[in-house]
TORGUVO-61427 format. One line per 5 residues: number of its first residue (from 1); their letters; for each residue x, y, z of N, C-alpha, C, O. Coordinates in nm, 3 decimals. Example, Ala and Ser with C-alpha at 12.3 -4.5 7.8 and 13.67 -1.06 7.14 Angstrom:
BEGIN
1> as> 1.319/-0.569/0.780/1.230/-0.450/0.780/1.320/-0.330/0.780/1.424/-0.332/0.846 ~ 1.285/-0.225/0.708/1.367/-0.106/0.714/1.290/0.003/0.787/1.341/0.114/0.804
END
This chain:
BEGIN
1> xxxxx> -6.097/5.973/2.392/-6.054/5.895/2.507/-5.954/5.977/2.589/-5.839/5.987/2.546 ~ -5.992/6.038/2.710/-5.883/6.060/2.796/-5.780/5.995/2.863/-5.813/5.889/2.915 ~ -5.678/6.026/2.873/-5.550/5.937/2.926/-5.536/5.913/3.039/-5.480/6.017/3.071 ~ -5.542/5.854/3.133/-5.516/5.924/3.274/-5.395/5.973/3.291/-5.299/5.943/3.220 ~ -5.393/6.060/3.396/-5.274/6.166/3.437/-5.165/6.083/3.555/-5.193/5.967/3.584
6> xxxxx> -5.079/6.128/3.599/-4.996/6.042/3.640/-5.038/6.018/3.797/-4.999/5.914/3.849 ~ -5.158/6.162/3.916/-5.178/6.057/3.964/-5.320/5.935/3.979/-5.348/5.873/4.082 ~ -5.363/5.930/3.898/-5.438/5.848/3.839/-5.434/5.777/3.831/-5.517/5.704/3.884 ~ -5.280/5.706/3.718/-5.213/5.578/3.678/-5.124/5.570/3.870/-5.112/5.465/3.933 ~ -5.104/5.629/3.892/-5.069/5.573/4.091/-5.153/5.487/4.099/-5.135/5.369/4.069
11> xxxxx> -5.287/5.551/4.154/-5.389/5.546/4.193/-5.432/5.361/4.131/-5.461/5.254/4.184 ~ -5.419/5.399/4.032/-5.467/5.221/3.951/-5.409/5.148/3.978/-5.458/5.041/4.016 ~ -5.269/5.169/3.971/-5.170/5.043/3.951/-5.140/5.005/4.114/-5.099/4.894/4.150 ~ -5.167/5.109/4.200/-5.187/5.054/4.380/-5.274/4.986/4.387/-5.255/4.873/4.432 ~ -5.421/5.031/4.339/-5.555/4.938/4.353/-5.533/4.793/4.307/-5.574/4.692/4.364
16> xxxxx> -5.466/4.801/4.203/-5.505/4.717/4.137/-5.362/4.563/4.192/-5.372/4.440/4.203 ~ -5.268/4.643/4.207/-5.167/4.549/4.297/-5.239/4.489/4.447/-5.245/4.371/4.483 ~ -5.284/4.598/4.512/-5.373/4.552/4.614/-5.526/4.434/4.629/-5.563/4.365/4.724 ~ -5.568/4.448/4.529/-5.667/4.413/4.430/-5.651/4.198/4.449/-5.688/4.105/4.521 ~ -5.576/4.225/4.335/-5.531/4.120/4.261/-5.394/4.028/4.297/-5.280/4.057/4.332
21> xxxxx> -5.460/3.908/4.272/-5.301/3.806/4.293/-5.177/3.859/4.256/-5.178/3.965/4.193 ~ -5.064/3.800/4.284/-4.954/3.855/4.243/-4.917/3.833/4.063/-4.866/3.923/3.997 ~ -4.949/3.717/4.012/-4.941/3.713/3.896/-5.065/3.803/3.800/-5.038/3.867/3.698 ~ -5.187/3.792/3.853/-5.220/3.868/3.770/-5.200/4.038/3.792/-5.149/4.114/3.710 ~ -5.243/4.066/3.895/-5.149/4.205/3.870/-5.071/4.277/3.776/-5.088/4.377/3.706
26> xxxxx> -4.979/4.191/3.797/-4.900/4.219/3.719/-4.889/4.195/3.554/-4.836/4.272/3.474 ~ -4.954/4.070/3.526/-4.950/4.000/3.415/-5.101/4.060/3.352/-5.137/4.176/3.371 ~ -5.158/3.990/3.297/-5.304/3.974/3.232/-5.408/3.880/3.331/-5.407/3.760/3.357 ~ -5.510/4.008/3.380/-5.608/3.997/3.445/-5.673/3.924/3.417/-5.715/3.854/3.509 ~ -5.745/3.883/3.223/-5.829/3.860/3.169/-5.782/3.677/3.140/-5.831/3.610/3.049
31> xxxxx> -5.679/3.623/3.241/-5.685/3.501/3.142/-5.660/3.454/3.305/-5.655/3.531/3.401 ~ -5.647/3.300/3.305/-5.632/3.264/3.435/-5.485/3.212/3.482/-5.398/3.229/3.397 ~ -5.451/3.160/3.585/-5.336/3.147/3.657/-5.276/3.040/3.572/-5.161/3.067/3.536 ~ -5.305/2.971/3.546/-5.198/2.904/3.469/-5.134/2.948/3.307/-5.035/2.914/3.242 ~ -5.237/3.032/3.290/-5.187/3.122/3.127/-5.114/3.209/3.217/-4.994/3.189/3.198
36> xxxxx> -5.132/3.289/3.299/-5.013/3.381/3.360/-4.918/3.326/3.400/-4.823/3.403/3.413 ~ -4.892/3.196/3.436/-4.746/3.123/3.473/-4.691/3.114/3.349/-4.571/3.142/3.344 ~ -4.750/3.079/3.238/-4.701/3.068/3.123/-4.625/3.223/3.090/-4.506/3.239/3.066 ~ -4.695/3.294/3.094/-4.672/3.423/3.008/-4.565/3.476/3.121/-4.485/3.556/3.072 ~ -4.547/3.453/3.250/-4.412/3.529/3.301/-4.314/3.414/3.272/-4.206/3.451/3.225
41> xxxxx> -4.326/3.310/3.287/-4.228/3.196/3.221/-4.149/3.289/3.074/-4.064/3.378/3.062 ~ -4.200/3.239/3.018/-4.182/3.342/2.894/-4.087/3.421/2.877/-3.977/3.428/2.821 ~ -4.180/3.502/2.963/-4.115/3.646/2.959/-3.964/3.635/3.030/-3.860/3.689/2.990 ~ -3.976/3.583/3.102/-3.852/3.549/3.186/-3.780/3.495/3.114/-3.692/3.578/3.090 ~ -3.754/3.380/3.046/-3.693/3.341/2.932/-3.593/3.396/2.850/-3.471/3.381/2.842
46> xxxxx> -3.720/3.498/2.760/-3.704/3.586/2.646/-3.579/3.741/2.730/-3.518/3.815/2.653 ~ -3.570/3.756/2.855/-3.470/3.819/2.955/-3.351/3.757/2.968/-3.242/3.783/2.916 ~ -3.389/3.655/3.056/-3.292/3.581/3.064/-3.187/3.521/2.906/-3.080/3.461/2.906 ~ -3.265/3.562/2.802/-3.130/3.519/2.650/-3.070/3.652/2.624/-2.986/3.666/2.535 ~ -3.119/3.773/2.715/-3.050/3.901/2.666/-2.969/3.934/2.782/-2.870/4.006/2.772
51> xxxxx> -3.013/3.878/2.907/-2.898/3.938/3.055/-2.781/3.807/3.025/-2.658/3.809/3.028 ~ -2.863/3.712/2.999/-2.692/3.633/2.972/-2.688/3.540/3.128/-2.759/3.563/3.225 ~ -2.579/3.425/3.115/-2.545/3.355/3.203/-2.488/3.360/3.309/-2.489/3.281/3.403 ~ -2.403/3.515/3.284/-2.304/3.552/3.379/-2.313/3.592/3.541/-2.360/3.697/3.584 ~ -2.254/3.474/3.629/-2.365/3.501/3.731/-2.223/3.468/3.834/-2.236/3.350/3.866
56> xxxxx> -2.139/3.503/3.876/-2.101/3.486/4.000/-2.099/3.528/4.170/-2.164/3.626/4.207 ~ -2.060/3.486/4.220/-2.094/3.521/4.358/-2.046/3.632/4.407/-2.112/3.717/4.467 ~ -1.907/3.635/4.379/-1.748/3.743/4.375/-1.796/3.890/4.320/-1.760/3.999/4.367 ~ -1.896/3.866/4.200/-1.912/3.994/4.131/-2.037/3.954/4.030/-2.022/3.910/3.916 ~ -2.164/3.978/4.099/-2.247/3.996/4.028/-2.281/4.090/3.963/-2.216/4.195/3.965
61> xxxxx> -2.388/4.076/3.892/-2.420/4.197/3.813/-2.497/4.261/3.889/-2.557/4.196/3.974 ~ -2.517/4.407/3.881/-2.615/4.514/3.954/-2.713/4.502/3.813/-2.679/4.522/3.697 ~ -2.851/4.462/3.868/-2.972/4.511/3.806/-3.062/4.597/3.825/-3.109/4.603/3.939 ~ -3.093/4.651/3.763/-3.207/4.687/3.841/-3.370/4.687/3.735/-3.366/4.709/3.614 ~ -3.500/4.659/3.810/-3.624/4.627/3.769/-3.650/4.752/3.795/-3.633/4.801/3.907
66> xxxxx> -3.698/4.822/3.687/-3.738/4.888/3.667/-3.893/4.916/3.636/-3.920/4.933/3.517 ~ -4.010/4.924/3.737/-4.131/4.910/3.729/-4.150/4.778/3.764/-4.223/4.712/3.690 ~ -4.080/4.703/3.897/-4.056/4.572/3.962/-4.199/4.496/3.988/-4.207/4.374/3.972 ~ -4.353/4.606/4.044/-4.492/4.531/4.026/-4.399/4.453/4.209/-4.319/4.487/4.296 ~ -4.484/4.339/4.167/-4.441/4.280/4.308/-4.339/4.162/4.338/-4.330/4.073/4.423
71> xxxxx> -4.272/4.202/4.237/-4.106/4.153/4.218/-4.080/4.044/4.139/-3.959/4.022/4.137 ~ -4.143/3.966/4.073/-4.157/3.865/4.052/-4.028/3.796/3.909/-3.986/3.683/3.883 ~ -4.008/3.908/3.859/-3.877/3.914/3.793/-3.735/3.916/3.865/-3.632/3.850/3.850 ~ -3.777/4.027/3.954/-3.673/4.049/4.040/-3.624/3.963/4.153/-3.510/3.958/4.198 ~ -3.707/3.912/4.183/-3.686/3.798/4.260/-3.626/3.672/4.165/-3.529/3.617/4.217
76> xxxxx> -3.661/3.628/4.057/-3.604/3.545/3.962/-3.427/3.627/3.941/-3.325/3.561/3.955 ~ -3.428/3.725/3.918/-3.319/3.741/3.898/-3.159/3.718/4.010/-3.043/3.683/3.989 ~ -3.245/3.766/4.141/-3.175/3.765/4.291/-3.129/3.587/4.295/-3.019/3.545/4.331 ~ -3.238/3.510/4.251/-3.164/3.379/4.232/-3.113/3.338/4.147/-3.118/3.215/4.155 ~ -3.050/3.378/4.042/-2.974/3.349/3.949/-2.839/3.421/3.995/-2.736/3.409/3.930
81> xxxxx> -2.845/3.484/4.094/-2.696/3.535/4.165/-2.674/3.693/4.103/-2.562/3.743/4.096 ~ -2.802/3.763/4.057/-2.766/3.917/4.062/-2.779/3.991/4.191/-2.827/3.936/4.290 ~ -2.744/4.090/4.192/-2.768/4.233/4.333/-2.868/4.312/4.262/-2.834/4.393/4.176 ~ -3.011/4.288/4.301/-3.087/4.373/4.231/-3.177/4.459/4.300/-3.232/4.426/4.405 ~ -3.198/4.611/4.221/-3.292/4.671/4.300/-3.439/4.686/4.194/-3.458/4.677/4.072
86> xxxxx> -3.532/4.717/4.319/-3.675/4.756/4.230/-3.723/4.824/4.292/-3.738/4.836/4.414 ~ -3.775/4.912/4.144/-3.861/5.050/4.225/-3.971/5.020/4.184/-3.975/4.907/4.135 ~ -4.096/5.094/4.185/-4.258/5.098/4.121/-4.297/5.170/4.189/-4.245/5.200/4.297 ~ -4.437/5.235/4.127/-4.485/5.397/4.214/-4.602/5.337/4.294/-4.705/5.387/4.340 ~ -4.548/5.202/4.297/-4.714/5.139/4.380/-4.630/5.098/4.521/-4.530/5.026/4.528
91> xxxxx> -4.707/5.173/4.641/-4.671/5.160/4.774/-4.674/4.989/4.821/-4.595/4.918/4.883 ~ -4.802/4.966/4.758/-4.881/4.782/4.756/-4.749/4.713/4.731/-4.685/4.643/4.810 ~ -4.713/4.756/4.570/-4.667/4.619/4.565/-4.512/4.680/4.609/-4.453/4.573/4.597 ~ -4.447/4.738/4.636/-4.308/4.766/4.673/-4.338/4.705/4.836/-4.243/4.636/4.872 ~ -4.433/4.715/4.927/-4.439/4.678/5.033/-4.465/4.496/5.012/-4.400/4.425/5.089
96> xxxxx> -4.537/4.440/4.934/-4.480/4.292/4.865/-4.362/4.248/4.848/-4.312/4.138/4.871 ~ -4.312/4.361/4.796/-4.155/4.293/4.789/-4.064/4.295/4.835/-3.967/4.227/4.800 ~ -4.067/4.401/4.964/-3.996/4.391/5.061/-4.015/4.285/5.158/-3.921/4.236/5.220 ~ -4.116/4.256/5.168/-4.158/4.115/5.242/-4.102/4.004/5.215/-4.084/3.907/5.288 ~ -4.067/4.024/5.075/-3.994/3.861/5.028/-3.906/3.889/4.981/-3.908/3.850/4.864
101> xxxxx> -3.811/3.944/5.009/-3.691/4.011/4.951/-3.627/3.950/5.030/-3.659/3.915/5.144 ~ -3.447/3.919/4.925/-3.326/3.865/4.966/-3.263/3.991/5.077/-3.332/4.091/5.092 ~ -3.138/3.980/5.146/-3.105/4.092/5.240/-3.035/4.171/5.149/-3.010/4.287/5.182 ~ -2.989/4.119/5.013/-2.936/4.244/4.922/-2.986/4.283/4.837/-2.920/4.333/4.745 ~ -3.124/4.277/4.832/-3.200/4.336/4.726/-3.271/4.430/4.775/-3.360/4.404/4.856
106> xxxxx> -3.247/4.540/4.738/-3.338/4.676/4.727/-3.448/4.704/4.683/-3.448/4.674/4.563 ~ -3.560/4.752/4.720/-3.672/4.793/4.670/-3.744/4.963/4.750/-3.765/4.996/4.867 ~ -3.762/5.033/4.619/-3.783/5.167/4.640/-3.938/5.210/4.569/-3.967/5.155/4.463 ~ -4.038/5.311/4.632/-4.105/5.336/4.599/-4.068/5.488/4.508/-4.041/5.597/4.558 ~ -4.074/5.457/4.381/-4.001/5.598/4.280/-4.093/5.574/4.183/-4.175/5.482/4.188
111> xxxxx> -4.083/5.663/4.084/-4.138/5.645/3.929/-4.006/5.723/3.872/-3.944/5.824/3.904 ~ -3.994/5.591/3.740/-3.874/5.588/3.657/-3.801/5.684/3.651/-3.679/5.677/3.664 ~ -3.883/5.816/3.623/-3.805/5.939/3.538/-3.693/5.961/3.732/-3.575/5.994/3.730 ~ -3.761/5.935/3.855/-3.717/5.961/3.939/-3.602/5.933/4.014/-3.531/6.007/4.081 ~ -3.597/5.837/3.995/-3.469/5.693/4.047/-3.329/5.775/4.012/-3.317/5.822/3.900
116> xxxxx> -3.221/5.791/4.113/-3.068/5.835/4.074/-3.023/5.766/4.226/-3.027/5.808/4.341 ~ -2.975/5.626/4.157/-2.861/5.621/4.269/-2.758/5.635/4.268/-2.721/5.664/4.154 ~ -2.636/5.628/4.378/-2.485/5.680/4.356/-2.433/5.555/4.307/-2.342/5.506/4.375 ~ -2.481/5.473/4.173/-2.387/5.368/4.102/-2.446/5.339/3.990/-2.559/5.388/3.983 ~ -2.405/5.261/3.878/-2.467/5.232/3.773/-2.493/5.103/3.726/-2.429/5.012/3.780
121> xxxxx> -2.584/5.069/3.626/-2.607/4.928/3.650/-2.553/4.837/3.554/-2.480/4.905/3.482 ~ -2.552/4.718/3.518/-2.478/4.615/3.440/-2.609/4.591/3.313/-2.594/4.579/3.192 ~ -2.748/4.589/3.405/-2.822/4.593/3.313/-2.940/4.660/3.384/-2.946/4.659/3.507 ~ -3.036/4.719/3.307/-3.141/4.776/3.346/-3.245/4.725/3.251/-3.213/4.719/3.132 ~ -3.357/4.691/3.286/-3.497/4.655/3.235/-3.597/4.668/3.285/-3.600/4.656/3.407
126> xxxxx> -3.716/4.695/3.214/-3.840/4.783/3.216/-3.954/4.649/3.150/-3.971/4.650/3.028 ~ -4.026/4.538/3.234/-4.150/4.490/3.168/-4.244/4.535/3.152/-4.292/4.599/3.246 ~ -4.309/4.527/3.043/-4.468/4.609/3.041/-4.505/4.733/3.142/-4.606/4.733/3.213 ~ -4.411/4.833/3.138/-4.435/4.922/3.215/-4.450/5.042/3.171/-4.522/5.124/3.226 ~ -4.359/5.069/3.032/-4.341/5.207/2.977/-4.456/5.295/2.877/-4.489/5.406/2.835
131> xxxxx> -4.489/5.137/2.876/-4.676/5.195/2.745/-4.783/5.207/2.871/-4.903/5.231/2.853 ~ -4.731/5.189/2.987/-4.843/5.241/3.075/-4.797/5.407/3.169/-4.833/5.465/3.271 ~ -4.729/5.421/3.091/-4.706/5.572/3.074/-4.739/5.659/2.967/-4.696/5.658/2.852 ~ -4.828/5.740/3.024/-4.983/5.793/2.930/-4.850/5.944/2.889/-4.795/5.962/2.780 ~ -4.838/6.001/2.975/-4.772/6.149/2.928/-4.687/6.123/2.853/-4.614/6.027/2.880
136> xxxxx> -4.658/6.224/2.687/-4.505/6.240/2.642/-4.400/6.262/2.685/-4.295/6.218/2.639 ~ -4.414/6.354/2.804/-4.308/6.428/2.827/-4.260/6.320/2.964/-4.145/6.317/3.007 ~ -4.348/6.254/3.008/-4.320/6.155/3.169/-4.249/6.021/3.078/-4.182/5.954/3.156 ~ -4.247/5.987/2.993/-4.253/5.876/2.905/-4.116/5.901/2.819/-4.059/5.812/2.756 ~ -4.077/6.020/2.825/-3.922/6.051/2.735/-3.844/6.070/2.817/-3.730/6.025/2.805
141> xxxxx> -3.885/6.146/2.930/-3.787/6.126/3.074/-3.735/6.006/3.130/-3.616/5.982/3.149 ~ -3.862/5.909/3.164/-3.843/5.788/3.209/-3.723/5.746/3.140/-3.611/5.742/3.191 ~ -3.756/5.712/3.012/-3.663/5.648/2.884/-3.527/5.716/2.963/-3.467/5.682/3.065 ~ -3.512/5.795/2.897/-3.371/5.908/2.896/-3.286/5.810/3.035/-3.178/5.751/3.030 ~ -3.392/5.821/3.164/-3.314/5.821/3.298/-3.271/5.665/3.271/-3.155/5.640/3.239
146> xxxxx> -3.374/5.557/3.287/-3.313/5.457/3.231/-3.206/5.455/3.185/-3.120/5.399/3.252 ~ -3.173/5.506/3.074/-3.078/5.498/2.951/-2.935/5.524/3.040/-2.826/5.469/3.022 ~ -2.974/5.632/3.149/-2.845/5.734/3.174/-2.767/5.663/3.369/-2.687/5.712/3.448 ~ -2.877/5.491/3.367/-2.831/5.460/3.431/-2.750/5.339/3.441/-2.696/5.291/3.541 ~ -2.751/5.294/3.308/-2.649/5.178/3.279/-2.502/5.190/3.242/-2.468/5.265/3.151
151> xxxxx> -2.415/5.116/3.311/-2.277/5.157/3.251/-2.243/5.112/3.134/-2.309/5.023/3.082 ~ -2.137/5.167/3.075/-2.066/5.170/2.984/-2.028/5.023/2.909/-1.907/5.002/2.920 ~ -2.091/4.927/2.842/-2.066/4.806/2.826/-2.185/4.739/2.905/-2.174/4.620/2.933 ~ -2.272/4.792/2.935/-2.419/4.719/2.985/-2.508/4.755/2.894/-2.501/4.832/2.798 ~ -2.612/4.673/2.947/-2.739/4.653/2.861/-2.874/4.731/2.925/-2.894/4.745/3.045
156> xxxxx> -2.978/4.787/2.800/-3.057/4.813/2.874/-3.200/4.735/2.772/-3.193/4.723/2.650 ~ -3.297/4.699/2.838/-3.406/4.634/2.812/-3.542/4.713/2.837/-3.568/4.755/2.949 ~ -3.613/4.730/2.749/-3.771/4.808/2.772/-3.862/4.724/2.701/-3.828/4.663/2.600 ~ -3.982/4.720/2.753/-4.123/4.678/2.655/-4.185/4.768/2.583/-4.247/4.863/2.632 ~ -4.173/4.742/2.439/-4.299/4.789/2.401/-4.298/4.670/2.281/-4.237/4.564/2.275
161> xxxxx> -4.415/4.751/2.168/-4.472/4.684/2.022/-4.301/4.688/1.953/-4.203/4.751/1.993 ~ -4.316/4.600/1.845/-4.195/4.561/1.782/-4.226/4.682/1.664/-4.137/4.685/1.579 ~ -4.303/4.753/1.649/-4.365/4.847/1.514/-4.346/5.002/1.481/-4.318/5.046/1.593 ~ -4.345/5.087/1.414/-4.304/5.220/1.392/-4.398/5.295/1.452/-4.355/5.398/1.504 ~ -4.529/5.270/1.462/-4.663/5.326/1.452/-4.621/5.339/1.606/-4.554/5.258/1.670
166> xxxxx> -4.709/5.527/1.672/-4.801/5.510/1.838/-4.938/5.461/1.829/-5.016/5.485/1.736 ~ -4.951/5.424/1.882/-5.104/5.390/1.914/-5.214/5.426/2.079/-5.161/5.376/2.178 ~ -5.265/5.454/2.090/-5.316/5.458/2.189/-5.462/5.352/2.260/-5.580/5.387/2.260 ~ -5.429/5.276/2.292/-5.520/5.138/2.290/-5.637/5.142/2.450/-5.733/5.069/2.474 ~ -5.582/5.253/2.531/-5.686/5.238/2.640/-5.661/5.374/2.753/-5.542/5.403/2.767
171> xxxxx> -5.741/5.443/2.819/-5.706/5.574/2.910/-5.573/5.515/3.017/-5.521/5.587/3.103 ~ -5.534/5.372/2.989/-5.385/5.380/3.025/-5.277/5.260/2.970/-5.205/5.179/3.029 ~ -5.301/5.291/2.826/-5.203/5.240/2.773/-5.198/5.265/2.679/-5.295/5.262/2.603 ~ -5.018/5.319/2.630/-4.981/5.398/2.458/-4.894/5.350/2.451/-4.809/5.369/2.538 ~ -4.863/5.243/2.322/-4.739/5.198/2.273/-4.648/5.289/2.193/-4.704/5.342/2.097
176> xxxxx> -4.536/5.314/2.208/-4.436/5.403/2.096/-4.373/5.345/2.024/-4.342/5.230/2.055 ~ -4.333/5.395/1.908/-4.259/5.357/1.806/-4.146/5.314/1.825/-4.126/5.335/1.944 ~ -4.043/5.258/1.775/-3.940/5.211/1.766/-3.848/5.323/1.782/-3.775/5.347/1.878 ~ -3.865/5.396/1.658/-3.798/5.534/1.613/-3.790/5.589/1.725/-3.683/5.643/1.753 ~ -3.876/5.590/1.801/-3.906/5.725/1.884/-3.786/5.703/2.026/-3.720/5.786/2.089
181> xxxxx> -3.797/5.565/2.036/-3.690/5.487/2.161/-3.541/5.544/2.073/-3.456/5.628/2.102 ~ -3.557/5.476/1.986/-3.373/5.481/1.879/-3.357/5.629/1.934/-3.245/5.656/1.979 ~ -3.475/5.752/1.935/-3.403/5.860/1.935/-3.378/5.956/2.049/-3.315/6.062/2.054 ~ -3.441/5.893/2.132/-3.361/5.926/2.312/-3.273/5.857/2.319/-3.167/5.918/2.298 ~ -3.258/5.723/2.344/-3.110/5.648/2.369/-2.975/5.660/2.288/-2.867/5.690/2.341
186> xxxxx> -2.991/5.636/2.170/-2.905/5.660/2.066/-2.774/5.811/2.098/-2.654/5.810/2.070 ~ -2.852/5.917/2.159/-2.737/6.074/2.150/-2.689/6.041/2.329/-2.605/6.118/2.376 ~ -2.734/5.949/2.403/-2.642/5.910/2.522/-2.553/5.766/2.516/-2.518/5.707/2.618 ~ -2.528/5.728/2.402/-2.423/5.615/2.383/-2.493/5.508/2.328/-2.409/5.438/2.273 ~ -2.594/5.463/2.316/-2.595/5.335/2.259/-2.622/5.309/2.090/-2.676/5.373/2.000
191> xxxxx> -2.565/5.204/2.099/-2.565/5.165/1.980/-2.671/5.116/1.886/-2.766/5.193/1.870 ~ -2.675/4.987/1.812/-2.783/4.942/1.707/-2.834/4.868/1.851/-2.779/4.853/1.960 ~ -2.991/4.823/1.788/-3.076/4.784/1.875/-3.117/4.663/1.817/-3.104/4.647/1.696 ~ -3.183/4.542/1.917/-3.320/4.480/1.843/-3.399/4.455/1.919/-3.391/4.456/2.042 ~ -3.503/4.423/1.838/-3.663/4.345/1.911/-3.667/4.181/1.951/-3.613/4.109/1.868
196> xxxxx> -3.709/4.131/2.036/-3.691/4.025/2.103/-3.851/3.975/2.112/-3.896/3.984/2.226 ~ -3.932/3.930/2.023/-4.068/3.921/2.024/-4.095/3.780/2.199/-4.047/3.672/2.235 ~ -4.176/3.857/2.237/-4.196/3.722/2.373/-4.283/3.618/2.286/-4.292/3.509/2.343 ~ -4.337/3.623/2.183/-4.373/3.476/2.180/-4.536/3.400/2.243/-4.597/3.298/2.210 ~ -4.564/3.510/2.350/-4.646/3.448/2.424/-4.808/3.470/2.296/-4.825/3.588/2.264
201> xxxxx> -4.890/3.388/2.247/-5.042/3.353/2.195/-5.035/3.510/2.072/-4.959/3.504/1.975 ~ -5.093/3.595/2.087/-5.081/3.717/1.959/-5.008/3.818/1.977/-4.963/3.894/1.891 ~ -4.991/3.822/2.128/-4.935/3.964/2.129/-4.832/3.990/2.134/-4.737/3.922/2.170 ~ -4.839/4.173/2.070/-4.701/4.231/1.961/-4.634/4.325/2.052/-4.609/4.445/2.042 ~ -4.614/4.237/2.140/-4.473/4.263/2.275/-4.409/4.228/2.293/-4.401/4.112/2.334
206> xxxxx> -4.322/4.304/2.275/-4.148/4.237/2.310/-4.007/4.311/2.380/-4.038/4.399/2.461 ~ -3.927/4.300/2.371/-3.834/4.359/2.438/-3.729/4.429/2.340/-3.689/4.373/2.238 ~ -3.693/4.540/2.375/-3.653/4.652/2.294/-3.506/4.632/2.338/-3.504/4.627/2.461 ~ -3.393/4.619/2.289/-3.282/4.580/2.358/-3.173/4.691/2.285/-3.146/4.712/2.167 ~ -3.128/4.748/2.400/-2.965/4.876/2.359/-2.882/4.851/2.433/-2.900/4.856/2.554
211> xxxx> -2.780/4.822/2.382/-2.602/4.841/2.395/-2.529/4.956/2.417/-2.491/5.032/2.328 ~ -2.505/4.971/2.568/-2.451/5.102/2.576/-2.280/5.096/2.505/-2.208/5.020/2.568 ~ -2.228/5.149/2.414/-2.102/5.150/2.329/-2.027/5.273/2.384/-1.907/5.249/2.387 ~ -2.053/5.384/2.424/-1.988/5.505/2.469/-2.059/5.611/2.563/-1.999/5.712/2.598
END
């Protein structure tokens, strides 16, 4: 099975934002609109018990969505009273979300490993985005930059499998190990980690959660 190459996975994830409703897009193609309300419900949820309550007007938190799709997190988050930005390497859906975007929410067309702005964030999170990064070397970068953009006493959030094992399940999608996350983040400050299973019907996805400590 060949992987696709990175611009390839462009190439798909534009089509396919262009393509498709906003929930499925983003979500699971294969089930219908009301299982996808469910499953970003969810997911949103299972976020929302790790970003926490803390929401004022005076001093919100800086987020940022990381692989934002056509905002649909990010927009949940902008109303709960964060300052959030989102990037994704899809022209489609970043041009979606500028359309419905608050006046302080940012949205940038980047891929992960790319993103450096002049501030850091309170929390950073990544949905179902990082196992659709086929390359090793595009896929340890990403991680790393993530990692190296949350401050000191923030949180950072990624998807993958809750399990040790890689797997490679389709020419664009590879889940990584646990280990393999513990050992990029871990030598830039963070601490112990856990898994946050979403819950949603079988699948072994969930949210990977690090504590930046130093």
């Amino acid at each position: 099975m060949r992987a696709m190459n990175s611009d390839e996975t462009t190439a798909y994830w534009d089509q396919r934002h262009r393509r498709f409703s906003p929930l499925s897009s983003g979500g699971v193609v294969g089930i219908d609109a009301g299982a996808n309300e469910i499953f970003y419900a969810m997911r949103l949820g299972r976020l929302l018990d790790l970003v926490g309550d803390v929401s004022e007007s005076r001093a919100p938190l800086r987020v940022l969505d990381a692989g934002c799709g056509k905002g649909w997190f990010a927009r949940a988050m902008a109303r709960f009273g964060h300052r959030v930005d989102g990037i994704d390497i899809s022209q489609a859906a970043i041009e979606e979300c500028r359309a419905q975007a608050a006046d302080q929410d940012e949205y940038a067309v980047s891929a992960l490993a790319d993103w450096h702005p002049p501030y850091m964030y309170d929390v950073v999170y990544s949905v179902d985005v990082l196992f659709h990064v086929m390359d090793d070397d595009a896929w340890a970068d990403s991680v790393r930059n993530l990692a190296s953009l949350v401050r000191l006493g923030g949180r950072l959030i990624l998807s993958d499998h809750g399990a040790e094992a890689d797997h490679t399940w389709s020419t664009y999608q590879r889940t990584r190990g646990l280990s393999r996350y513990r050992a990029l983040v871990q030598p830039l400050g963070y601490g112990s980690d856990q898994f946050r299973s979403y819950g949603f019907r079988n699948t072994p996805v969930g949210f990977i959660v690090f504590d930046r400590v130093s």
